[in-house]
VOPAGU-2260 file (C-alpha; in pm, 1 decimal, decimal comma):
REM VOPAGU-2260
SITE   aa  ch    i         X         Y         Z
SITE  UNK   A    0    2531,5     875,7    3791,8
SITE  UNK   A    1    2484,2     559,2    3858,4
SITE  UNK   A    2    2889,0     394,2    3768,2
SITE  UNK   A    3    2788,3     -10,7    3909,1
SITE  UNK   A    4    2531,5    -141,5    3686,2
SITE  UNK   A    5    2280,2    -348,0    3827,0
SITE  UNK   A    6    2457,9    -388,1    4174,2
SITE  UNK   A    7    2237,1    -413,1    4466,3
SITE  UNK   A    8    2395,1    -465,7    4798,9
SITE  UNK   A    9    2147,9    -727,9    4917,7
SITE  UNK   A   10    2260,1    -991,4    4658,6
SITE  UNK   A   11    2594,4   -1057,4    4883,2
SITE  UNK   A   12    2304,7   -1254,5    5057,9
SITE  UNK   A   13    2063,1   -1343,2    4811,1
SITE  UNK   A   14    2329,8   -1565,7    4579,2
SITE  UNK   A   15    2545,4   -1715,3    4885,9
SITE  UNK   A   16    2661,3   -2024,8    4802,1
SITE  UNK   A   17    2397,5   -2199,3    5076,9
SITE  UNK   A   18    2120,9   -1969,5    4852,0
SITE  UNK   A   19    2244,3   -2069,7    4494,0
SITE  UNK   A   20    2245,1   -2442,5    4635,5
SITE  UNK   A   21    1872,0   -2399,1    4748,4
SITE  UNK   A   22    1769,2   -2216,6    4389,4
SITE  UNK   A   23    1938,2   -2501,2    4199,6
SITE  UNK   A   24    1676,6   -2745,4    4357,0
SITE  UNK   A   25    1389,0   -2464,5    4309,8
SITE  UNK   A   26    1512,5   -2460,1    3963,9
SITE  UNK   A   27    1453,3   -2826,2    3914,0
SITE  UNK   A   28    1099,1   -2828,6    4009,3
SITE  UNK   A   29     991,4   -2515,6    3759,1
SITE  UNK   A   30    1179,5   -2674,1    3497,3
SITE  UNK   A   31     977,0   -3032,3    3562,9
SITE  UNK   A   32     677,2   -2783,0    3568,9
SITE  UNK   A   33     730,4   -2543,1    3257,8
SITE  UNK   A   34     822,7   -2910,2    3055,7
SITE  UNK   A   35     470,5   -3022,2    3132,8
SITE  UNK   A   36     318,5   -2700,8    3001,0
SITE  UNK   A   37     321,4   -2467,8    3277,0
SITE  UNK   A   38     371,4   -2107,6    3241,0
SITE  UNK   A   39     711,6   -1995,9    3317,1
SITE  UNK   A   40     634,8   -1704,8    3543,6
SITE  UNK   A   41     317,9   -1892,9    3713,4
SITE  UNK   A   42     610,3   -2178,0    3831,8
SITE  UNK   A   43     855,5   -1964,7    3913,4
SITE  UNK   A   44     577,0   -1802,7    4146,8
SITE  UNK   A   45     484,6   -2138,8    4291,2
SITE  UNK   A   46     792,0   -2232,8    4381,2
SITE  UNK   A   47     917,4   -1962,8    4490,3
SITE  UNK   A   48     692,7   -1909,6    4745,9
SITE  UNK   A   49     752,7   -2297,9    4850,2
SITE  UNK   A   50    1126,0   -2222,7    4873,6
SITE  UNK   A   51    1069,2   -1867,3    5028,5
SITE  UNK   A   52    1294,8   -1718,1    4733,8
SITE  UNK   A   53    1361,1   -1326,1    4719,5
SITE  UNK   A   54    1202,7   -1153,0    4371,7
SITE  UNK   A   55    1578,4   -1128,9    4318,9
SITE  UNK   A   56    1622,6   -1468,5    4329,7
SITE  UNK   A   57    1286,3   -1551,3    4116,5
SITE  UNK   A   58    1406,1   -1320,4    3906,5
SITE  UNK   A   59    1704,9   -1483,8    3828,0
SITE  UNK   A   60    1582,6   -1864,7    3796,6
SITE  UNK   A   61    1291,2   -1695,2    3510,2
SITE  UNK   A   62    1546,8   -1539,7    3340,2
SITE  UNK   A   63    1810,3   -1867,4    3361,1
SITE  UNK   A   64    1551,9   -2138,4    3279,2
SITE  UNK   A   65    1363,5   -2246,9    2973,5
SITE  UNK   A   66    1155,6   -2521,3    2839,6
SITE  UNK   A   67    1366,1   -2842,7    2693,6
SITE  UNK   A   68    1142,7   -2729,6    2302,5
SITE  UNK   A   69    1311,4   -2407,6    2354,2
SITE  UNK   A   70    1690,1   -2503,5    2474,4
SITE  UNK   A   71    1667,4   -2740,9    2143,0
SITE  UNK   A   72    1525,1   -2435,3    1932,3
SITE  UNK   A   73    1799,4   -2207,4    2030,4
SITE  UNK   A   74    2080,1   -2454,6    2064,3
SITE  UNK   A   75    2007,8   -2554,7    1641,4
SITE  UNK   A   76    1987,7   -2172,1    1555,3
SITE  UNK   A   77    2289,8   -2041,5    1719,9
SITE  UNK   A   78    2558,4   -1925,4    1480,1
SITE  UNK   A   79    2919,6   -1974,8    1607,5
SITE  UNK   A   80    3131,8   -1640,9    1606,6
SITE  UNK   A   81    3372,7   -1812,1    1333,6
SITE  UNK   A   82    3131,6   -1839,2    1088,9
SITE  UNK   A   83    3027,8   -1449,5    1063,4
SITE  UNK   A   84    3334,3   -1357,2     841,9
SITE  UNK   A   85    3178,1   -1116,0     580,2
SITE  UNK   A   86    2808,1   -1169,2     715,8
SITE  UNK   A   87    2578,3    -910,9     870,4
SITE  UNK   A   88    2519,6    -896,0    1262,1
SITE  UNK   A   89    2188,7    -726,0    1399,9
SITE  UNK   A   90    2267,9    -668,2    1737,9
SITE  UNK   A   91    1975,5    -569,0    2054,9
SITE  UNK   A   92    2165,2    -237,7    2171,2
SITE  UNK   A   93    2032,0    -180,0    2457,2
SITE  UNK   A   94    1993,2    -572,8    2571,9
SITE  UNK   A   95    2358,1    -626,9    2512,4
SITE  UNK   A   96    2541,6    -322,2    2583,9
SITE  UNK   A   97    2320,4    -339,2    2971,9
SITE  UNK   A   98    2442,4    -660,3    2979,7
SITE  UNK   A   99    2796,1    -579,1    2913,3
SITE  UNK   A  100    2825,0    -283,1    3142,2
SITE  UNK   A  101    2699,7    -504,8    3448,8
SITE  UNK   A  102    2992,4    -740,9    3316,3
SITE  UNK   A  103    3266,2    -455,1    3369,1
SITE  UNK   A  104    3078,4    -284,9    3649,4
SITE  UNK   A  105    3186,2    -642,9    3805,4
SITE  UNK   A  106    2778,7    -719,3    3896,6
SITE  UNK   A  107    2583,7   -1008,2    3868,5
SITE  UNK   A  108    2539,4   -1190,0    3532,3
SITE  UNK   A  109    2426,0   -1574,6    3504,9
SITE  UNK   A  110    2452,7   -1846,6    3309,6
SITE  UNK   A  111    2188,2   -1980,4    3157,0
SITE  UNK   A  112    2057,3   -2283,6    3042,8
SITE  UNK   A  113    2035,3   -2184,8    2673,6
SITE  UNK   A  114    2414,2   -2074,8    2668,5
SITE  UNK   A  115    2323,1   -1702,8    2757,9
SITE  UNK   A  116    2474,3   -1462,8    2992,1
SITE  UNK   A  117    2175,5   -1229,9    3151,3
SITE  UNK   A  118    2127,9    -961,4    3414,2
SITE  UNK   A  119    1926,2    -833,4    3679,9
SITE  UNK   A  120    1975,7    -450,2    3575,8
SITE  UNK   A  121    1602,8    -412,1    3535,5
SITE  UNK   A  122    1623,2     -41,2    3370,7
SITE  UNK   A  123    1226,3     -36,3    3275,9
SITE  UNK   A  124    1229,6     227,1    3038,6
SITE  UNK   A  125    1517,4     452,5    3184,2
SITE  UNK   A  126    1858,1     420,8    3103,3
SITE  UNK   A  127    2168,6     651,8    3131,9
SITE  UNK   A  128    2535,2     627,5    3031,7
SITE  UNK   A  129    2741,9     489,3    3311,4
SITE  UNK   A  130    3165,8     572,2    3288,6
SITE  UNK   A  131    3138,2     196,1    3157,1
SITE  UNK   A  132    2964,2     225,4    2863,0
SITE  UNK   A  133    3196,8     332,4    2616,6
SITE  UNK   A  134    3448,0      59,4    2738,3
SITE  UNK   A  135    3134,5    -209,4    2690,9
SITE  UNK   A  136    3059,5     -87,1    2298,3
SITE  UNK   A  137    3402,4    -114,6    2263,5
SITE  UNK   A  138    3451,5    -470,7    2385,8
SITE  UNK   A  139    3155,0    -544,1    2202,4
SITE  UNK   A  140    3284,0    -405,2    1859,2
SITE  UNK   A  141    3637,5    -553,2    1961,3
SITE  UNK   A  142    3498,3    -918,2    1913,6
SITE  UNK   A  143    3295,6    -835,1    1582,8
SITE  UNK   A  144    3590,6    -659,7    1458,4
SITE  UNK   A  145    3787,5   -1009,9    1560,0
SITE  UNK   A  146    3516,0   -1226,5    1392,3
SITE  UNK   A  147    3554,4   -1007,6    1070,8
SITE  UNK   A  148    3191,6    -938,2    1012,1
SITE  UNK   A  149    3107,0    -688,5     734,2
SITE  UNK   A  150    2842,8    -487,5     849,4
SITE  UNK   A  151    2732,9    -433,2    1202,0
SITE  UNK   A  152    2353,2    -297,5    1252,7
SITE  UNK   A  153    2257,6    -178,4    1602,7
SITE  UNK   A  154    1871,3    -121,6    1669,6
SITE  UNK   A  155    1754,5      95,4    1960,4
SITE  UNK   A  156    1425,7     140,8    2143,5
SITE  UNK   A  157    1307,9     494,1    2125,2
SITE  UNK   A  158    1068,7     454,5    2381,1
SITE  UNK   A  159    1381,3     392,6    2657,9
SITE  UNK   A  160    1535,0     723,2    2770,0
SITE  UNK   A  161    1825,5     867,5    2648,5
SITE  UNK   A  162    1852,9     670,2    2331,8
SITE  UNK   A  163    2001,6     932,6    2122,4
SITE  UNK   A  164    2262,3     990,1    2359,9
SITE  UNK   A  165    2317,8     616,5    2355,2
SITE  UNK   A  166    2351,6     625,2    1951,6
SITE  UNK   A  167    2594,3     938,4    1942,5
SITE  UNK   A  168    2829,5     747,5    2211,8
SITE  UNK   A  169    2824,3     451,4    1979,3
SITE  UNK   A  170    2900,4     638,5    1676,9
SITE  UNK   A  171    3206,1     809,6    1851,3
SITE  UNK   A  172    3315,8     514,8    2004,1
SITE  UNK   A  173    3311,3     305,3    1672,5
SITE  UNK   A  174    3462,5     613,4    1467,0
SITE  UNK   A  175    3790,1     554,1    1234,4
SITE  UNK   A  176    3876,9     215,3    1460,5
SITE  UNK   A  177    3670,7     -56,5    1277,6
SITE  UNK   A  178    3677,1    -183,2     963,1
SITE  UNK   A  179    3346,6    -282,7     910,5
SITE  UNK   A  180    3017,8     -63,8     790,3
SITE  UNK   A  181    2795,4      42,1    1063,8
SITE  UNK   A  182    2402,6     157,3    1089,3
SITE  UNK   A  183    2269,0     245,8    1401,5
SITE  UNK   A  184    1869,3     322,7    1399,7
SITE  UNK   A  185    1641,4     410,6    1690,5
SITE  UNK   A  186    1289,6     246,0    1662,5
SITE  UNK   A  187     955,5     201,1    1820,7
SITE  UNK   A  188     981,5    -153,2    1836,5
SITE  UNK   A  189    1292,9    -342,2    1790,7
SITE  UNK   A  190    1165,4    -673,2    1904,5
SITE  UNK   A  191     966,1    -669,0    1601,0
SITE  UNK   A  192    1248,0    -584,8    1396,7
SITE  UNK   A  193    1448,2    -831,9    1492,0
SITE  UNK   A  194    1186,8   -1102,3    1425,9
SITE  UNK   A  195    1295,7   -1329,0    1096,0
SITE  UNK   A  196    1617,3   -1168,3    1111,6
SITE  UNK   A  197    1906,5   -1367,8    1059,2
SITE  UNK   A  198    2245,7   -1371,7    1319,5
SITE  UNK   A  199    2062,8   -1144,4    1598,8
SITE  UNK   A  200    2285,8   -1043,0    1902,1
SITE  UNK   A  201    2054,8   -1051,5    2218,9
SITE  UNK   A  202    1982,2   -1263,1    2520,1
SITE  UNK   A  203    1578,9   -1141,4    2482,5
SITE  UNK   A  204    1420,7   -1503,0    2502,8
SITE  UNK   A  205    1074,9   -1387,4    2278,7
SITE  UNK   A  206    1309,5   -1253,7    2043,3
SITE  UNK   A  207    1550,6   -1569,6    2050,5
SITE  UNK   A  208    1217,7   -1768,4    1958,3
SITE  UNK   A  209    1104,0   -1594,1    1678,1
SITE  UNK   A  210    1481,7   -1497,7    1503,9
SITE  UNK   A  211    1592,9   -1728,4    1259,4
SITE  UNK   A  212    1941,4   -1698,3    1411,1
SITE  UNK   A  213    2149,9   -1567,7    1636,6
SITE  UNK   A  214    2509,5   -1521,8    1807,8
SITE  UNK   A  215    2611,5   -1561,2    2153,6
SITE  UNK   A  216    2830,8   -1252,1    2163,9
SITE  UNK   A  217    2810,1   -1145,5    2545,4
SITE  UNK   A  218    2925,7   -1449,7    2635,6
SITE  UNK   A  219    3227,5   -1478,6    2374,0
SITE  UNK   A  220    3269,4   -1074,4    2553,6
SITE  UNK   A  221    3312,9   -1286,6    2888,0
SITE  UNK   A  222    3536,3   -1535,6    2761,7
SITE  UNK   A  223    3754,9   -1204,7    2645,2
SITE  UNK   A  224    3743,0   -1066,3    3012,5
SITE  UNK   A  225    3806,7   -1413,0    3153,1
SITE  UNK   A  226    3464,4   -1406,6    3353,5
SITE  UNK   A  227    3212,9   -1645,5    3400,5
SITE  UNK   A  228    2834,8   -1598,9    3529,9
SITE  UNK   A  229    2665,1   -1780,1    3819,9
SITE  UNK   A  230    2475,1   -2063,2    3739,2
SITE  UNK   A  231    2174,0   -2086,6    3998,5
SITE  UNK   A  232    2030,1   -2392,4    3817,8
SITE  UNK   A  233    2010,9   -2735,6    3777,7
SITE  UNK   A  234    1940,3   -3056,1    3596,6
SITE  UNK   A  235    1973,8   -3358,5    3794,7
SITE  UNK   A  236    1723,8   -3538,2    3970,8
């Protein structure tokens, strides 16, 4: 069992400080590109082969950056944690509890431009319980319970392995310790789901586009742990 979510040993040399220095000026060239209409991926590709960047590194200026339509989309839809007193959350499981096991599995997670904290724990349809899971719903449920929302709904992807598991470790985790109602669901297609929905809890950018709100709650989960992501990009000219 894998127990150090999205580690690999390479990144000691991938995000140096002398490499994060050299992405930050990669990131300000597919930035100037993806403004002026350029496919994200497609610039990242370009200049990444200019700057002779790792996938690892590519990887983690795609997932960082977004267009300046799309910072301004997110940044006016984002609902603060203090205003979700008695209000429903709909919450990405397996996007934010991966993301909050790399956070206590003390791995990689970045910054990003839109306010996000994202990972590199590329799982592609297979997923297991690490020891750190139940300790990452828990956080998670920890800073709901704090924000006194009223009902918490977590959505799963079928289609990833193990997602029953996932949804019984939830249940037992969140069992006689939390005040508010709870529905956990496993589905075909939670993207979908999510789309129109109002204060959704993921760092999924398509799904950030098309939500009609949504809550930052991995990184108010760093704040509780006193952590802060790597920020491999840049703004300045």
């Amino acid at each position: 069992m894998d127990a150090k979510r999205g580690y690999v040993p390479e990144d000691e040399k991938f995000f140096s400080p002398d490499a994060i220095e050299k992405m930050r000026t990669a990131s300000r060239h597919i930035f100037y590109l993806i403004n002026e209409g350029y496919n994200l991926k497609q610039a990242t590709v370009f200049t990444g082969n200019h700057f002779q960047l790792s996938e690892r590194q590519r990887l983690a200026l795609m997932r960082s950056l977004a267009s300046r339509h799309q910072l301004a989309e997110r940044k006016r839809k984002l609902a603060a944690a203090d205003e979700l007193a008695g209000k429903d959350v709909w919450i990405d499981g397996f996007n934010t509890i991966i993301t909050l096991e790399v956070l206590l599995s003390d791995s990689l997670l970045f910054s990003c431009m839109d306010g996000t904290v994202r990972d590199l724990a590329a799982l592609r349809g297979t997923y297991r319980p690490i020891p750190q899971t139940p300790e990452a719903v828990k956080l998670m449920f920890d800073v709901l319970q704090e924000a006194f929302v009223r009902e918490v709904n977590i959505l799963l992807d079928q289609p990833v392995s193990n997602s029953g598991r996932l949804k019984t470790l939830i249940a037992d985790v969140a069992e006689g310790h939390y005040s508010f109602h709870m529905d956990i669901t496993i589905l075909k297609d939670v993207d979908r789901q999510l789309y129109g929905k109002e204060r959704v809890i993921t760092s999924d950018s398509i799904i950030l586009d098309h939500c009609v709100s949504w809550v930052n709650l991995t990184a108010e989960c760093m704040k509780h742990k006193g952590k802060q992501g790597i920020k491999v990009w840049s703004m300045e000219e």
